[in-house]
BASE-249475 format. One record per residue (C-alpha): residue number from 1; x, y, z. Coordinates in nm, 2 decimals, padded with zeros to 4 digits, m for minus. Last residue first. Layout:
! BASE-249475
<rec tipa="NUM" x="X" y="Y" z="Z"/>
...
! end
This chain:
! BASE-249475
<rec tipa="143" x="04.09" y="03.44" z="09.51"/>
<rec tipa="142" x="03.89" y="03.08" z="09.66"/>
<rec tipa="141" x="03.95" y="02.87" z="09.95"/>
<rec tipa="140" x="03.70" y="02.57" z="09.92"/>
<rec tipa="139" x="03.59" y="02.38" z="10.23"/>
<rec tipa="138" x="03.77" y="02.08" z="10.39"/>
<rec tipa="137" x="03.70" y="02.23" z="10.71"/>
<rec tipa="136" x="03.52" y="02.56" z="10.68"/>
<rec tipa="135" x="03.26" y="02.53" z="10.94"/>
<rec tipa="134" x="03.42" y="02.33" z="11.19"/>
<rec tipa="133" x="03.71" y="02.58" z="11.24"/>
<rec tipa="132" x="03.48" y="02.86" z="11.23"/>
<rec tipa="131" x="03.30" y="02.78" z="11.55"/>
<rec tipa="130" x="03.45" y="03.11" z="11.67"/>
<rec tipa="129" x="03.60" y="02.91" z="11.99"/>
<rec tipa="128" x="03.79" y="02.69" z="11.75"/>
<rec tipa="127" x="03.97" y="02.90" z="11.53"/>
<rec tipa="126" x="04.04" y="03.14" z="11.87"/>
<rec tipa="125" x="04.28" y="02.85" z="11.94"/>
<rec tipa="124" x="04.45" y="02.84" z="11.69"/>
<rec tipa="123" x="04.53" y="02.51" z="11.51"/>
<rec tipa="122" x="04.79" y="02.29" z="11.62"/>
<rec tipa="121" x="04.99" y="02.17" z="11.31"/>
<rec tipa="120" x="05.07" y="01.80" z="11.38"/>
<rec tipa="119" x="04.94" y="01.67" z="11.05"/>
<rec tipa="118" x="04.86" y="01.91" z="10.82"/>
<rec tipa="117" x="04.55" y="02.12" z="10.84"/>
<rec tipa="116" x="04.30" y="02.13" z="10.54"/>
<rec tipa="115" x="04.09" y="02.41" z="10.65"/>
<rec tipa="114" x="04.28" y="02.61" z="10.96"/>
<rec tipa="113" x="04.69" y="02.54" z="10.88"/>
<rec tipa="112" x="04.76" y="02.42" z="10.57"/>
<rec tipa="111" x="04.48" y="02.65" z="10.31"/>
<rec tipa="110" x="04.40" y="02.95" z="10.62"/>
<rec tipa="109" x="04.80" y="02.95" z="10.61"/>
<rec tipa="108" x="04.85" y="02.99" z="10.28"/>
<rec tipa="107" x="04.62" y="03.20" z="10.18"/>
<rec tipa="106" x="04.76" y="03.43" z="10.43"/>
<rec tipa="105" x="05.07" y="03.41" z="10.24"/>
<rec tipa="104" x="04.90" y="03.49" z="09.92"/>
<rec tipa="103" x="04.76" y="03.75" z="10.02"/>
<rec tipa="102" x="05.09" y="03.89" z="10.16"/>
<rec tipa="101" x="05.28" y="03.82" z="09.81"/>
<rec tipa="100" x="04.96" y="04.05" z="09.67"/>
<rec tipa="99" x="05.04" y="04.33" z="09.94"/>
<rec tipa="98" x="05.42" y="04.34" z="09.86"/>
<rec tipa="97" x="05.70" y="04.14" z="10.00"/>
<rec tipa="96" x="05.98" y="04.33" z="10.19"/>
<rec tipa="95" x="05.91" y="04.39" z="10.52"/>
<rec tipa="94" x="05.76" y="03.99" z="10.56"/>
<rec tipa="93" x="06.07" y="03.83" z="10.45"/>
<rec tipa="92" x="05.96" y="03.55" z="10.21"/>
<rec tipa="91" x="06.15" y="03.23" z="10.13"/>
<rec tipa="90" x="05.79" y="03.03" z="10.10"/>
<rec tipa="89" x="05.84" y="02.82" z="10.38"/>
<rec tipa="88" x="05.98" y="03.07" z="10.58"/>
<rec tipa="87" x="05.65" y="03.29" z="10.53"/>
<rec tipa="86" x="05.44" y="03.02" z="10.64"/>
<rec tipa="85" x="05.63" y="02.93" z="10.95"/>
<rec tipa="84" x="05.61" y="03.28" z="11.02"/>
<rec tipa="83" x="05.25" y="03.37" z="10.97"/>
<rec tipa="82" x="05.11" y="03.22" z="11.29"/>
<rec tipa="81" x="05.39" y="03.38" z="11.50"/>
<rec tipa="80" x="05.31" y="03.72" z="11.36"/>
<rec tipa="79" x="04.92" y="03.69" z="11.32"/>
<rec tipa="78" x="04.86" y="03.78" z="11.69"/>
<rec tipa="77" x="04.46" y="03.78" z="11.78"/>
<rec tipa="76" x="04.18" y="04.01" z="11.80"/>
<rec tipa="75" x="03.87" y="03.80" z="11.83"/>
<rec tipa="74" x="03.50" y="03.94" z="11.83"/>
<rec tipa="73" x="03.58" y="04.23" z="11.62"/>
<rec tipa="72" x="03.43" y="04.60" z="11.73"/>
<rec tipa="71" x="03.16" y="04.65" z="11.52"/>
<rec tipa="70" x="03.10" y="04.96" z="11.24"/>
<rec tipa="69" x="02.75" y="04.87" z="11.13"/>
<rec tipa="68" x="02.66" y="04.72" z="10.80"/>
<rec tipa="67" x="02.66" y="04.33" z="11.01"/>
<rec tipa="66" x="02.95" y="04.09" z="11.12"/>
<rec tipa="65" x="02.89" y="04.10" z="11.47"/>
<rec tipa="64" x="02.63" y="03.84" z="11.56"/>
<rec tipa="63" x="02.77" y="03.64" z="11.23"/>
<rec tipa="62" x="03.15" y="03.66" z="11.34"/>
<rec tipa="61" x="03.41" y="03.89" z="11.33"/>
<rec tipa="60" x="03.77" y="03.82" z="11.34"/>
<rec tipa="59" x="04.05" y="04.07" z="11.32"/>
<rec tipa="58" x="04.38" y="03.89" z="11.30"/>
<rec tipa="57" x="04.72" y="04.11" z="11.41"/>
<rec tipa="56" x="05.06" y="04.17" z="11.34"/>
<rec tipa="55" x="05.09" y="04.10" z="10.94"/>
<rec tipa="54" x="04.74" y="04.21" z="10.94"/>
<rec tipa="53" x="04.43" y="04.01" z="10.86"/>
<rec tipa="52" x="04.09" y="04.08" z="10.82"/>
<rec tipa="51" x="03.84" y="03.83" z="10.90"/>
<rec tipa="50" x="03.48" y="03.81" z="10.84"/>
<rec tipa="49" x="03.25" y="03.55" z="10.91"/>
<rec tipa="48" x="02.90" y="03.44" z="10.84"/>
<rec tipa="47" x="02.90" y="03.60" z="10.48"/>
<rec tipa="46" x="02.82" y="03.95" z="10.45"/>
<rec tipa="45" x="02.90" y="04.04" z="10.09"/>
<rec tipa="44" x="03.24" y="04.25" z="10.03"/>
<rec tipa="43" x="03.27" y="04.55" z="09.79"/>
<rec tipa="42" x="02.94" y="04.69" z="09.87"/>
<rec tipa="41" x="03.02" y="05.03" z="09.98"/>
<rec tipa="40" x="02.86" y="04.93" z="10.35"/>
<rec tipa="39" x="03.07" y="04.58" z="10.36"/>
<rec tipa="38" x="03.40" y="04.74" z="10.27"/>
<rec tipa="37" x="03.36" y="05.04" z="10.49"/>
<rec tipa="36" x="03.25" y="04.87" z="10.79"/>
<rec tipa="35" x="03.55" y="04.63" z="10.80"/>
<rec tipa="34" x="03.77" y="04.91" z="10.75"/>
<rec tipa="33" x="03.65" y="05.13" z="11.06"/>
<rec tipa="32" x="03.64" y="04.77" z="11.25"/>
<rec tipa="31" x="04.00" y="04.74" z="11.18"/>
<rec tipa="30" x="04.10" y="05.10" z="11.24"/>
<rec tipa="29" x="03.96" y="05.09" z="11.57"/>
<rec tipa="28" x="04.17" y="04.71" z="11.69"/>
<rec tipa="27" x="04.44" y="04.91" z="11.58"/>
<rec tipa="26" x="04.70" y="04.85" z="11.30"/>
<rec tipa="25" x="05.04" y="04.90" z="11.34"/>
<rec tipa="24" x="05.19" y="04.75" z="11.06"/>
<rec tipa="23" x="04.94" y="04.76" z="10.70"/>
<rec tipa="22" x="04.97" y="04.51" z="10.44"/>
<rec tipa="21" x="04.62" y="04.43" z="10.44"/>
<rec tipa="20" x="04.48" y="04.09" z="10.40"/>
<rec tipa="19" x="04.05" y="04.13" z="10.37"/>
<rec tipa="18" x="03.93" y="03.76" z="10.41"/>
<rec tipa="17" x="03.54" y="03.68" z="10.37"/>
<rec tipa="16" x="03.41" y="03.42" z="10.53"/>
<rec tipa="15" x="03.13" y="03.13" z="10.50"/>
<rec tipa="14" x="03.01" y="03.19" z="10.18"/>
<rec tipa="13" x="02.76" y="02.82" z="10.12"/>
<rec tipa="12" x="02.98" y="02.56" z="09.84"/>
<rec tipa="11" x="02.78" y="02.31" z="10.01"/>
<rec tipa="10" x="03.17" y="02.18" z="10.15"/>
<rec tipa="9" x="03.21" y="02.51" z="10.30"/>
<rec tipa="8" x="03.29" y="02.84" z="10.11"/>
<rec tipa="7" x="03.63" y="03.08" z="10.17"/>
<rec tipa="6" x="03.66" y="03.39" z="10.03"/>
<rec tipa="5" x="03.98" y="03.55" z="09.99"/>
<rec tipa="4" x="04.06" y="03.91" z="09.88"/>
<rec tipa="3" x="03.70" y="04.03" z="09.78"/>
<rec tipa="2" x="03.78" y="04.28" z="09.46"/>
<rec tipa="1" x="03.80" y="04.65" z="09.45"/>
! end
């Protein structure tokens, strides 16, 4: 198993770690069991953040909660309307792309909409109160 996404600042510093799974119906439970199992079994590092996305739901964790323990996330937030305008742009239909396509669409959005934002895109919210906006602005997004 691989790191999905990881994302480093402009001191090339791990600042978050993306899981994208391709999985509906997710629970807020499920997502912290998941989160727990990557970083125990070593597949992902603990960097500052941790987000695992969904195509109906972002689980974010930060530092306080991001440790080898099974944590509930800090933010829980709806990934549908963020996604959409990403998956349009790309032609995809979100029930028929595969888990790599979904990666890539969430790569995507972190890319245009949270680290090098476009003009008039209004970041989320929860971006902000994290403190993750300011850390990984103009950052590197790497696969």
């Amino acid at each position: 198993m691989r790191i999905d996404l990881a994302v480093y600042d402009r001191f090339q510093r791990l600042i978050l770690t993306v899981e994208a799974k391709k999985k509906f119906g997710a629970s807020t439970k499920w997502a912290a069991q998941t989160r727990r199992n990557l970083v125990v079994h070593g597949f992902y590092p603990l960097a500052s953040y941790f987000l695992l996305v969904t195509p109906e739901k972002f689980f974010l964790w930060t530092s306080d909660r991001n440790t080898m323990e099974e944590t509930m996330p800090n933010f829980v937030e709806d990934a549908e309307k963020q996604l959409k305008p990403h998956l349009d742009e790309l032609g995809f239909n979100l029930r028929e792309i595969d888990g790599y396509v979904f990666e890539q669409v969430v790569a995507h959005w972190l890319k245009y909409d949270v680290m090098y934002p476009i003009e008039n895109v209004q970041k989320p919210r929860w971006i902000f109160e994290s403190g993750l906006s300011e850390k990984i602005i103009r950052g590197n997004l790497s696969f």
